[in-house]
Chimera marker file (.cmm) of the C-alpha trace (Angstrom):
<marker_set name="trace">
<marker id="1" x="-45.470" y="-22.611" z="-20.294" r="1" g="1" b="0" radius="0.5"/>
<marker id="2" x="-43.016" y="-20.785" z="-22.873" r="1" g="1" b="0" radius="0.5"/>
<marker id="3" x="-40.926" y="-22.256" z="-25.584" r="1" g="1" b="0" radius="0.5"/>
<marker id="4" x="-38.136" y="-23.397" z="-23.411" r="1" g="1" b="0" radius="0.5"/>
<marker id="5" x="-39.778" y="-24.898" z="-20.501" r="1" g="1" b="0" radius="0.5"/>
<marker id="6" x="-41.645" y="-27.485" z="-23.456" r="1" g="1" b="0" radius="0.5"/>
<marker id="7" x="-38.220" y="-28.029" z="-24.757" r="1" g="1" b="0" radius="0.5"/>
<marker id="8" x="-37.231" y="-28.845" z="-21.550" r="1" g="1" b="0" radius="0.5"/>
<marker id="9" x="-40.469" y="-30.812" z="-20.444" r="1" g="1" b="0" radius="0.5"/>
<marker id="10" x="-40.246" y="-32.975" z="-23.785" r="1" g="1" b="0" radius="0.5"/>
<marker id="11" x="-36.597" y="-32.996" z="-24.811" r="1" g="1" b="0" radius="0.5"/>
<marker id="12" x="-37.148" y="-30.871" z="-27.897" r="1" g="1" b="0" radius="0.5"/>
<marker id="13" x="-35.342" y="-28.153" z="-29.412" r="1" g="1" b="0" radius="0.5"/>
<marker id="14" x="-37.340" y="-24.715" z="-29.794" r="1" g="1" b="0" radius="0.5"/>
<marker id="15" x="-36.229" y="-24.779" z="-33.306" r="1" g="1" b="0" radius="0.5"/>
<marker id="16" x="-38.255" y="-28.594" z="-33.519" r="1" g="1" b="0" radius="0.5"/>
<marker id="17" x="-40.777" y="-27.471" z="-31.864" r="1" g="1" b="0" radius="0.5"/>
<marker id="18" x="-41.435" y="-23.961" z="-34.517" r="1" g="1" b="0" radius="0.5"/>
<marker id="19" x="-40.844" y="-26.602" z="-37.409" r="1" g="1" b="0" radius="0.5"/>
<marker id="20" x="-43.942" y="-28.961" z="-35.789" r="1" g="1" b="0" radius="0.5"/>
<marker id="21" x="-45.943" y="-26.096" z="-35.563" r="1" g="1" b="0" radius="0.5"/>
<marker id="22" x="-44.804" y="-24.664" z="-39.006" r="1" g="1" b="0" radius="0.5"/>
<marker id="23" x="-45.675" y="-28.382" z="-40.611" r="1" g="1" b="0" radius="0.5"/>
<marker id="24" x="-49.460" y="-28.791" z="-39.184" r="1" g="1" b="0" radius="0.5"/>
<marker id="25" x="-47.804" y="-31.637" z="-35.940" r="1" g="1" b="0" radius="0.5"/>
<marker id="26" x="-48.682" y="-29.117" z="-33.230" r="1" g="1" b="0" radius="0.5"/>
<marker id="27" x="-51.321" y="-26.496" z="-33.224" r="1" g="1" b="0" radius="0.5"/>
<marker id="28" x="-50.363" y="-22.709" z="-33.217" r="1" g="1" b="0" radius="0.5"/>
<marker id="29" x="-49.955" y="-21.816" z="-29.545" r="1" g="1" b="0" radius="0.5"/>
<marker id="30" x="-51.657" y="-18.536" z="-28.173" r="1" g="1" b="0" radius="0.5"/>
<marker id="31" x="-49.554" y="-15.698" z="-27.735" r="1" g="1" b="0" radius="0.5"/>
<marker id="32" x="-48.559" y="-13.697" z="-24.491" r="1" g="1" b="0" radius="0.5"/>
<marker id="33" x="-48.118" y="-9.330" z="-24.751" r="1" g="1" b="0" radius="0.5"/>
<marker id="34" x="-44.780" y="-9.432" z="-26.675" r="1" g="1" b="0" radius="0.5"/>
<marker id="35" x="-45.680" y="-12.056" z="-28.892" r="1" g="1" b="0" radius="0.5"/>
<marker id="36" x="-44.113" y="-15.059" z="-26.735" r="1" g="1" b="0" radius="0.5"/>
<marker id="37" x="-45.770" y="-18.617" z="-27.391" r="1" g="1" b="0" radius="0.5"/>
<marker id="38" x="-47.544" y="-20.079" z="-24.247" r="1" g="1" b="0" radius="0.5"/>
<marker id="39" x="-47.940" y="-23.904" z="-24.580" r="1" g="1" b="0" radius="0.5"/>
<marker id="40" x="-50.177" y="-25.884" z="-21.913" r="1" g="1" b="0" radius="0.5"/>
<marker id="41" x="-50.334" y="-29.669" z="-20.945" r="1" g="1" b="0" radius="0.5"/>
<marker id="42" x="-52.104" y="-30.782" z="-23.896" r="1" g="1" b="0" radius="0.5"/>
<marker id="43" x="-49.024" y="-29.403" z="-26.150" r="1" g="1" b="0" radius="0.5"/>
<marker id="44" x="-46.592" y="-31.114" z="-23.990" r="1" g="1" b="0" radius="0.5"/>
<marker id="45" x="-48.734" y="-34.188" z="-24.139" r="1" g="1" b="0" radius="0.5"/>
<marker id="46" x="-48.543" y="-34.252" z="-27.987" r="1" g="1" b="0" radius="0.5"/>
<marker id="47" x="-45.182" y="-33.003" z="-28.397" r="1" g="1" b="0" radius="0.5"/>
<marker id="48" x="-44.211" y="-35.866" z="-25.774" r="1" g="1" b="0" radius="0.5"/>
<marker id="49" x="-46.346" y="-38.381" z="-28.286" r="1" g="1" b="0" radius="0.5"/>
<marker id="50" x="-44.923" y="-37.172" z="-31.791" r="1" g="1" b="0" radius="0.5"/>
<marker id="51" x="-41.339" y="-37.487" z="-29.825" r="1" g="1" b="0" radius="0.5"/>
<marker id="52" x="-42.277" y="-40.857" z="-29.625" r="1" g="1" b="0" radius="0.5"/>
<marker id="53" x="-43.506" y="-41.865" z="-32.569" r="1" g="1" b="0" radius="0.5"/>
<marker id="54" x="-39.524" y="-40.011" z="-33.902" r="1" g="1" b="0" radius="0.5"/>
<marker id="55" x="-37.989" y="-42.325" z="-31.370" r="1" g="1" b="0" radius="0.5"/>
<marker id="56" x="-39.505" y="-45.403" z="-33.034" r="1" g="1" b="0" radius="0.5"/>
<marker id="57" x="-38.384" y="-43.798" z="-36.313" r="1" g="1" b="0" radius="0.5"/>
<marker id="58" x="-41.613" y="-43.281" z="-38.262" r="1" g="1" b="0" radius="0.5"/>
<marker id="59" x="-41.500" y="-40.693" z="-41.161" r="1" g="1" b="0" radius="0.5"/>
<marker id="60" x="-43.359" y="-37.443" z="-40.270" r="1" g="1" b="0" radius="0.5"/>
<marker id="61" x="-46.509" y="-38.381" z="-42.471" r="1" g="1" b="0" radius="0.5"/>
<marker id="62" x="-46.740" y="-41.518" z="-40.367" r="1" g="1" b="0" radius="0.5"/>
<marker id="63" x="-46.437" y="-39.614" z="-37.377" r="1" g="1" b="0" radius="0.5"/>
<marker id="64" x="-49.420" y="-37.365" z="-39.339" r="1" g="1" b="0" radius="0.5"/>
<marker id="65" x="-51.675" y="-39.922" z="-39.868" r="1" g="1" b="0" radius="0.5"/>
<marker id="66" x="-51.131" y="-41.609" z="-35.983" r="1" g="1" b="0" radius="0.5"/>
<marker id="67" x="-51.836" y="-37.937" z="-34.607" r="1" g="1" b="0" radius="0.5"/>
<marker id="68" x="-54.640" y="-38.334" z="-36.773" r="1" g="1" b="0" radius="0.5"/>
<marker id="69" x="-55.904" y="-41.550" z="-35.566" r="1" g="1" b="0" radius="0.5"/>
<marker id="70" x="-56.440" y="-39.678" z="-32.111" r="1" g="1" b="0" radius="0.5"/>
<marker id="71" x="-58.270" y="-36.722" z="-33.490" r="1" g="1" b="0" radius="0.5"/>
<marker id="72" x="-60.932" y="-38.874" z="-34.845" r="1" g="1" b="0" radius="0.5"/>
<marker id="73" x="-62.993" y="-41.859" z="-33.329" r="1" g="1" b="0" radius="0.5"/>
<marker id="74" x="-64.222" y="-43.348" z="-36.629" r="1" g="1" b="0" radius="0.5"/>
<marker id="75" x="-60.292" y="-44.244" z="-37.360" r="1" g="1" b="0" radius="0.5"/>
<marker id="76" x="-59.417" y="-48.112" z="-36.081" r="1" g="1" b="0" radius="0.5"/>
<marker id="77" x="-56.610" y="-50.023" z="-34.126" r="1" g="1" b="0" radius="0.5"/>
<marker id="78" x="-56.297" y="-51.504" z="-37.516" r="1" g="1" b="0" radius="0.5"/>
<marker id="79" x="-54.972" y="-48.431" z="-38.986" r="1" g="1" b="0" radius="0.5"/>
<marker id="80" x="-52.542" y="-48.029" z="-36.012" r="1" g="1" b="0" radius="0.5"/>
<marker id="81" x="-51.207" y="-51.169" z="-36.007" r="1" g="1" b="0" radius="0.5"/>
<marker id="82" x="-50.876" y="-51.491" z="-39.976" r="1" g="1" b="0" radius="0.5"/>
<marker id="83" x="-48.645" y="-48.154" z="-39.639" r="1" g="1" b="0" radius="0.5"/>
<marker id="84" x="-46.540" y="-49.861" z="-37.045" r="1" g="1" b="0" radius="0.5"/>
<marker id="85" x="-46.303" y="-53.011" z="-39.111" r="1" g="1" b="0" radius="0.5"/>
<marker id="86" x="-44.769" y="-51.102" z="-42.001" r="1" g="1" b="0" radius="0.5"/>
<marker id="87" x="-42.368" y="-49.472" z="-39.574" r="1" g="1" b="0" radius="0.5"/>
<marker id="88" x="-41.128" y="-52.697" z="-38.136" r="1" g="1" b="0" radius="0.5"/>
<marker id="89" x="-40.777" y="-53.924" z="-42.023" r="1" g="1" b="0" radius="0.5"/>
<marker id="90" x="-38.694" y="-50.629" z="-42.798" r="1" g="1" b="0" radius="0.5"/>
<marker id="91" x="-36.510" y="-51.286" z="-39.259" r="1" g="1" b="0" radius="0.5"/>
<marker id="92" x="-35.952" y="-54.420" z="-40.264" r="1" g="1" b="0" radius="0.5"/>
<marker id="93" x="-34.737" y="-53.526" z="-43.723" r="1" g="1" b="0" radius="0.5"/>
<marker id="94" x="-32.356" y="-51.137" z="-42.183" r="1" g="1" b="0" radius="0.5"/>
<marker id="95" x="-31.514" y="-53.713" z="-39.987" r="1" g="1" b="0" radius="0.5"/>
<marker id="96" x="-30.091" y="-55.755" z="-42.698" r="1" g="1" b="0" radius="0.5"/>
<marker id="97" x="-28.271" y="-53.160" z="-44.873" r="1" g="1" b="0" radius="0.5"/>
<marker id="98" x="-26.684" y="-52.154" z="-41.358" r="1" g="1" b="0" radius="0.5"/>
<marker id="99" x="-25.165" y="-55.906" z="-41.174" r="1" g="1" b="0" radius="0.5"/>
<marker id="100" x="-24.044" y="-55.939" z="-44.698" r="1" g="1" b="0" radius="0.5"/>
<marker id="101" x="-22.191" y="-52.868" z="-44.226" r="1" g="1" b="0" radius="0.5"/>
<marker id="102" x="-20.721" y="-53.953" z="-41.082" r="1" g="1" b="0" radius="0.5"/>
<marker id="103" x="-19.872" y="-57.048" z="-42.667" r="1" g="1" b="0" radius="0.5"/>
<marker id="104" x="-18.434" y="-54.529" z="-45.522" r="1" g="1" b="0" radius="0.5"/>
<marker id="105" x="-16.690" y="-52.118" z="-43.194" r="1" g="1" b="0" radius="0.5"/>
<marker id="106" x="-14.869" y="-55.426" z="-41.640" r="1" g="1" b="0" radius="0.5"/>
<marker id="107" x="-13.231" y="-56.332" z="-45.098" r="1" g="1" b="0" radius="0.5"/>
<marker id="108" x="-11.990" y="-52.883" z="-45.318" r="1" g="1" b="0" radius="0.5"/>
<marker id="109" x="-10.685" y="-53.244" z="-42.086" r="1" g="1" b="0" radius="0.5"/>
<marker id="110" x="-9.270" y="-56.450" z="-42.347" r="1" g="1" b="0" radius="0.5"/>
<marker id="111" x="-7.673" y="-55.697" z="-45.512" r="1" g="1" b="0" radius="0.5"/>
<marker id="112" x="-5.991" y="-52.305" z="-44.479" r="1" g="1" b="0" radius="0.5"/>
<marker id="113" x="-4.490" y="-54.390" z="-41.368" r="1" g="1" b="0" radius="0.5"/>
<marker id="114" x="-3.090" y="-56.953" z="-43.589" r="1" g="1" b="0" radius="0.5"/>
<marker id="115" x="-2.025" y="-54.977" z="-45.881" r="1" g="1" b="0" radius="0.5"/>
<marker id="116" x="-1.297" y="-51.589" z="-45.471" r="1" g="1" b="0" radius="0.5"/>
<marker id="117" x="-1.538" y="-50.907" z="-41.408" r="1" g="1" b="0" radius="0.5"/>
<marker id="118" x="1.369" y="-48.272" z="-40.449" r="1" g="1" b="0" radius="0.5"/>
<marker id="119" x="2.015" y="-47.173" z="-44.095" r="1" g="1" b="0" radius="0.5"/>
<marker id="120" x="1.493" y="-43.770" z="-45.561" r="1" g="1" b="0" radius="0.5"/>
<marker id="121" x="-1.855" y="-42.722" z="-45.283" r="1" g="1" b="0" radius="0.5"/>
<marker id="122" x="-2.293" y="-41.783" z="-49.115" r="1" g="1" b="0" radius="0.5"/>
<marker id="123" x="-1.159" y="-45.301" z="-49.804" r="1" g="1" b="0" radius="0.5"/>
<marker id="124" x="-4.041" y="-46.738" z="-47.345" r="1" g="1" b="0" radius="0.5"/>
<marker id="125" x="-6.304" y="-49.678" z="-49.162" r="1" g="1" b="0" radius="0.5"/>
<marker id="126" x="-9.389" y="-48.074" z="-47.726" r="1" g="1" b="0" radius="0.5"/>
<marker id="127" x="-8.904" y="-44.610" z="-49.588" r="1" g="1" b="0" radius="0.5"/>
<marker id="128" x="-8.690" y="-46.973" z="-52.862" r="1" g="1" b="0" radius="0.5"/>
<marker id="129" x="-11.702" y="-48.621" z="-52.128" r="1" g="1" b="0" radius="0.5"/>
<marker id="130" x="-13.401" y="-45.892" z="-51.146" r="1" g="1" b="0" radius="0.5"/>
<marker id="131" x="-12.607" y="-44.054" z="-53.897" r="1" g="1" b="0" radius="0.5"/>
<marker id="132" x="-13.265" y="-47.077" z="-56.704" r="1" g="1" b="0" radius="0.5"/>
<marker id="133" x="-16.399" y="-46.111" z="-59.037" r="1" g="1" b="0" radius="0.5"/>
<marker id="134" x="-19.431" y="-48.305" z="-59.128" r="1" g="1" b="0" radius="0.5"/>
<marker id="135" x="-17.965" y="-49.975" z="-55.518" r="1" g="1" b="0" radius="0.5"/>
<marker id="136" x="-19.548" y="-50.200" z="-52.459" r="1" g="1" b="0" radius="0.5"/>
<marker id="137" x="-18.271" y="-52.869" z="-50.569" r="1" g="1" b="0" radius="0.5"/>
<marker id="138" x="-14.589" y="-54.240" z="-49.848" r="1" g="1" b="0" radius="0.5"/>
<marker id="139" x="-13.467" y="-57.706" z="-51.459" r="1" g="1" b="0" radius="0.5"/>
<link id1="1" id2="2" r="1" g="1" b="0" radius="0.2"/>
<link id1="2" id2="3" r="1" g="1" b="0" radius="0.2"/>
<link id1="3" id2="4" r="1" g="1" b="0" radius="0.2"/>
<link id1="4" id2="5" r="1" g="1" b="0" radius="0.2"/>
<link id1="5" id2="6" r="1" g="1" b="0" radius="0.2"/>
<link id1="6" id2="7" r="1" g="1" b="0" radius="0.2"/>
<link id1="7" id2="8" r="1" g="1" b="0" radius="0.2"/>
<link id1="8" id2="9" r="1" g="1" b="0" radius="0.2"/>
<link id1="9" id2="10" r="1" g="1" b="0" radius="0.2"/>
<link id1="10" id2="11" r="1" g="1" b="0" radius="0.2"/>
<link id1="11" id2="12" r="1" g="1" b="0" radius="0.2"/>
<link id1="12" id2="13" r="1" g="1" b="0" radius="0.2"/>
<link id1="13" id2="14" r="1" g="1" b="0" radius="0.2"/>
<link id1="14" id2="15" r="1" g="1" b="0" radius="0.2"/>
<link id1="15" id2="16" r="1" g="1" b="0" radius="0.2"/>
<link id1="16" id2="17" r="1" g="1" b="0" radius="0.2"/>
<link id1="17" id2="18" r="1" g="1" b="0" radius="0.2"/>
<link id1="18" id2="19" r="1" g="1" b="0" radius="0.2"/>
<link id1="19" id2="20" r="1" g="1" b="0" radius="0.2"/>
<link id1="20" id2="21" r="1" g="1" b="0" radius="0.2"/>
<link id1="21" id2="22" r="1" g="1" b="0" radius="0.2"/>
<link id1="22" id2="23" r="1" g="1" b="0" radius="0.2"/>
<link id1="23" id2="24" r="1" g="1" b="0" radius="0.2"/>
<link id1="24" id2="25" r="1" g="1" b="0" radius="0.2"/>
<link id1="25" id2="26" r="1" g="1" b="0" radius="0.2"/>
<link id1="26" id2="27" r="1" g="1" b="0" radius="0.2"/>
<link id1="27" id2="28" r="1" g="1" b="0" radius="0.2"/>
<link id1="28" id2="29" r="1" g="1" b="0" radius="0.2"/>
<link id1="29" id2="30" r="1" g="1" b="0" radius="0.2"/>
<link id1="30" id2="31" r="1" g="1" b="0" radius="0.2"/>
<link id1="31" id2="32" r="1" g="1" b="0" radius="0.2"/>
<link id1="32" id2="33" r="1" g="1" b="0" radius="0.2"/>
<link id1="33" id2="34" r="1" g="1" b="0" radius="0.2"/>
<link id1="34" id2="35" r="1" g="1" b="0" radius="0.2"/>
<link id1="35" id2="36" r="1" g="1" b="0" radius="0.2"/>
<link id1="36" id2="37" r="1" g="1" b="0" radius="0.2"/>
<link id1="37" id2="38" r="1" g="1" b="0" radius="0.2"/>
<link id1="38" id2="39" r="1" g="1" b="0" radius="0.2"/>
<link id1="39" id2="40" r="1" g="1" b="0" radius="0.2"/>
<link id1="40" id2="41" r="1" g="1" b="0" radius="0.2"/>
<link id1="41" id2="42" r="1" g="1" b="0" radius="0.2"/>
<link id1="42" id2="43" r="1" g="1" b="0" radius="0.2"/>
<link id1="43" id2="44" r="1" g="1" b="0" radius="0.2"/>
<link id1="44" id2="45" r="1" g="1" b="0" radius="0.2"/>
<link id1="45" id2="46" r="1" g="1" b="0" radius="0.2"/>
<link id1="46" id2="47" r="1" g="1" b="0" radius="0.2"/>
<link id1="47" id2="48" r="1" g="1" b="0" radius="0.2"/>
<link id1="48" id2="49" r="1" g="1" b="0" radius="0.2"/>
<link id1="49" id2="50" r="1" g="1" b="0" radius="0.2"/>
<link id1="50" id2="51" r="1" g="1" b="0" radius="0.2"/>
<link id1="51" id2="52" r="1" g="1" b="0" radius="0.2"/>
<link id1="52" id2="53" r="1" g="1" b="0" radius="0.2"/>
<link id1="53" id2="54" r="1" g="1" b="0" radius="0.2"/>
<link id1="54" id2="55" r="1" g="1" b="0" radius="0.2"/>
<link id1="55" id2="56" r="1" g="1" b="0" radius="0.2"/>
<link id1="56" id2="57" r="1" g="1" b="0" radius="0.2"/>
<link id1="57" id2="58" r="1" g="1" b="0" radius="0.2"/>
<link id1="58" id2="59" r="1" g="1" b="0" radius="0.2"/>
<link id1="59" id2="60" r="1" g="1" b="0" radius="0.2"/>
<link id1="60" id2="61" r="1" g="1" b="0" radius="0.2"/>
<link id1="61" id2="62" r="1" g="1" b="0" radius="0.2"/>
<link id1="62" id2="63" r="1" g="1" b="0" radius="0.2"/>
<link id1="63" id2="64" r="1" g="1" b="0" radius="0.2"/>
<link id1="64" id2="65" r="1" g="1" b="0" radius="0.2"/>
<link id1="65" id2="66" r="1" g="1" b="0" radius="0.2"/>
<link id1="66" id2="67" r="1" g="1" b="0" radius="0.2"/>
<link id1="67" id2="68" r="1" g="1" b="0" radius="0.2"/>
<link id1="68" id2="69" r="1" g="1" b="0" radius="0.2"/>
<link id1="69" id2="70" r="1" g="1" b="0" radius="0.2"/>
<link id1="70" id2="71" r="1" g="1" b="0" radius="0.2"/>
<link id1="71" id2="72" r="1" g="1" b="0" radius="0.2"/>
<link id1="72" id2="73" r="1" g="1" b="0" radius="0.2"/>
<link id1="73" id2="74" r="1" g="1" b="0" radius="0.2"/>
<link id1="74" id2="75" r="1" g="1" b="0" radius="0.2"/>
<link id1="75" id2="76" r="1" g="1" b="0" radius="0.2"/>
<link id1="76" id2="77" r="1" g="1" b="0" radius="0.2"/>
<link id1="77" id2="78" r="1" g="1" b="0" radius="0.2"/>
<link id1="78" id2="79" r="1" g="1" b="0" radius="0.2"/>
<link id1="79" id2="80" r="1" g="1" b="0" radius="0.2"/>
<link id1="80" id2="81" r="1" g="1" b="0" radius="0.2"/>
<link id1="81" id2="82" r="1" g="1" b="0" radius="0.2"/>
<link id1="82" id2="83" r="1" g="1" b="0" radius="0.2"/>
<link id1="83" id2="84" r="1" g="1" b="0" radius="0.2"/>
<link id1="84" id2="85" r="1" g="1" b="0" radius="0.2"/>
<link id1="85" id2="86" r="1" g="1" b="0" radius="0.2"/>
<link id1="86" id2="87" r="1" g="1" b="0" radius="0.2"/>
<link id1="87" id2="88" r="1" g="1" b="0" radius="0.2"/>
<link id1="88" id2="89" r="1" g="1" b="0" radius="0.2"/>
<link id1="89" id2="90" r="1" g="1" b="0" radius="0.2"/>
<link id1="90" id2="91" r="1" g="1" b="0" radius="0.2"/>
<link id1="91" id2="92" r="1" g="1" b="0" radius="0.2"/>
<link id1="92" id2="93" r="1" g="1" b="0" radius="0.2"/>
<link id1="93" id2="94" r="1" g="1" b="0" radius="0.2"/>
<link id1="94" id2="95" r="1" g="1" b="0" radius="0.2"/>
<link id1="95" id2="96" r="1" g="1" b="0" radius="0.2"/>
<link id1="96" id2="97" r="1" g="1" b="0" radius="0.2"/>
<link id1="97" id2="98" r="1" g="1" b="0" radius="0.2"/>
<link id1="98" id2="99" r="1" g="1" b="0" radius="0.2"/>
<link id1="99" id2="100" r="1" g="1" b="0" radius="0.2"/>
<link id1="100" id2="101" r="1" g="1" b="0" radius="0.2"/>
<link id1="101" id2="102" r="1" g="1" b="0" radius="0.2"/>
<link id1="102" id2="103" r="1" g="1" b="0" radius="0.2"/>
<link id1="103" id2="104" r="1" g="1" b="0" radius="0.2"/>
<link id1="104" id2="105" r="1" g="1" b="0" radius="0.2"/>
<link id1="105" id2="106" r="1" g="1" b="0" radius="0.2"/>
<link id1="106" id2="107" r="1" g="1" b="0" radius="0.2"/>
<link id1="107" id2="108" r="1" g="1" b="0" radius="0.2"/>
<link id1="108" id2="109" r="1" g="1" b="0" radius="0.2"/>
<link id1="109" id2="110" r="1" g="1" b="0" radius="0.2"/>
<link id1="110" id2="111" r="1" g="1" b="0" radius="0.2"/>
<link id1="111" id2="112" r="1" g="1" b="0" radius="0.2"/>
<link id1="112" id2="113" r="1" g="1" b="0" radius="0.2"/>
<link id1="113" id2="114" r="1" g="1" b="0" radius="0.2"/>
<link id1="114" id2="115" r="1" g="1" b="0" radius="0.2"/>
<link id1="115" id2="116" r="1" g="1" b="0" radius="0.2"/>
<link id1="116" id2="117" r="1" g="1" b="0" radius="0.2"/>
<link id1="117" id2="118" r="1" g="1" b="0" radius="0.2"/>
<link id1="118" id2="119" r="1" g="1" b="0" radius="0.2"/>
<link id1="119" id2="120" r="1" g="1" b="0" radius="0.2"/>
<link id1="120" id2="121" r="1" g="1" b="0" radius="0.2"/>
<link id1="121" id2="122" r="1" g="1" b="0" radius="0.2"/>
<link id1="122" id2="123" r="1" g="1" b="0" radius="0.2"/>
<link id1="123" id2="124" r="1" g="1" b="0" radius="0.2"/>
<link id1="124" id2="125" r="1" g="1" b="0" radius="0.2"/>
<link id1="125" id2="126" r="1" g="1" b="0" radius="0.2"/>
<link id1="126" id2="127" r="1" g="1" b="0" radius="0.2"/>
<link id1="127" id2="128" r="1" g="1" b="0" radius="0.2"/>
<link id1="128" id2="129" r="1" g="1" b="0" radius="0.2"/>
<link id1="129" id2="130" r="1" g="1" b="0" radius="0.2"/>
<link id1="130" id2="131" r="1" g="1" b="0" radius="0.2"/>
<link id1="131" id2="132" r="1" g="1" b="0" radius="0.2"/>
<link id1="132" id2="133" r="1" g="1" b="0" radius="0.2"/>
<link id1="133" id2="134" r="1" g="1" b="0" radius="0.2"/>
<link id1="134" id2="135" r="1" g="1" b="0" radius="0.2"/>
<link id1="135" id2="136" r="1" g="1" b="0" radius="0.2"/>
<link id1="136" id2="137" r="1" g="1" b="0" radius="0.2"/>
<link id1="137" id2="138" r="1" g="1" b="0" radius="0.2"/>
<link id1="138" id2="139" r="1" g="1" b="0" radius="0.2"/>
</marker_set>
């Protein structure tokens, strides 16, 4: 299959798929008369897991060593499922900054209603938050 059809099979871009292929995640496909890239089912089968793995959000050189994991039998479960631990410990992380700036984004909200809503825009208490050195969070 070309380029496009295993963008369209997987739900990557062409330019994603060159850069997997550029950084070691895909092999180097063969090439047709005209130099066109012709992918097969095993492509689309790893393009379809590495999509994954993105989906879950691990970092490329997790997504390195998992692909890894499947190219060699003497690798464990263990390996697999330490990599996902550490993912789940960095979602959760994320998880909790994402609160705090909710929480965050709320006070500027709340503040700008109570105190500026319908005013000039230049005068708005978000801008001067925003704008405040060393701040990161309303109140």
């Amino acid at each position: 299959m070309s380029i496009g059809a295993l963008a369209r099979h997987s739900g990557a871009t062409p330019p994603t798929i060159r850069y997997y292929e550029q950084i070691g995640l895909l092999r180097r496909p063969d090439r047709r008369d005209g130099g066109h890239r012709v992918y097969g089912e095993a492509d689309l089968k790893r393009l379809t897991f590495i999509r994954r793995c993105r989906d879950f959000g691990f970092p490329i050189e997790q997504v390195r060593d998992l692909v890894s994991v499947i190219e060699d039998a003497d690798r464990s479960c263990t390996e697999v499922r330490d990599l996902a631990r550490d993912q789940l410990a960095s979602v959760r992380a994320r998880m909790t900054e994402l609160r705090e700036l909710e929480a965050s984004l709320g006070l500027l909200v709340a503040d700008c209603e109570a105190r500026c809503a319908g005013g000039p825009g230049p005068d708005c208490v978000i801008l001067e938050d925003l704008a405040a050195p060393g701040r990161c969070c309303a109140g």
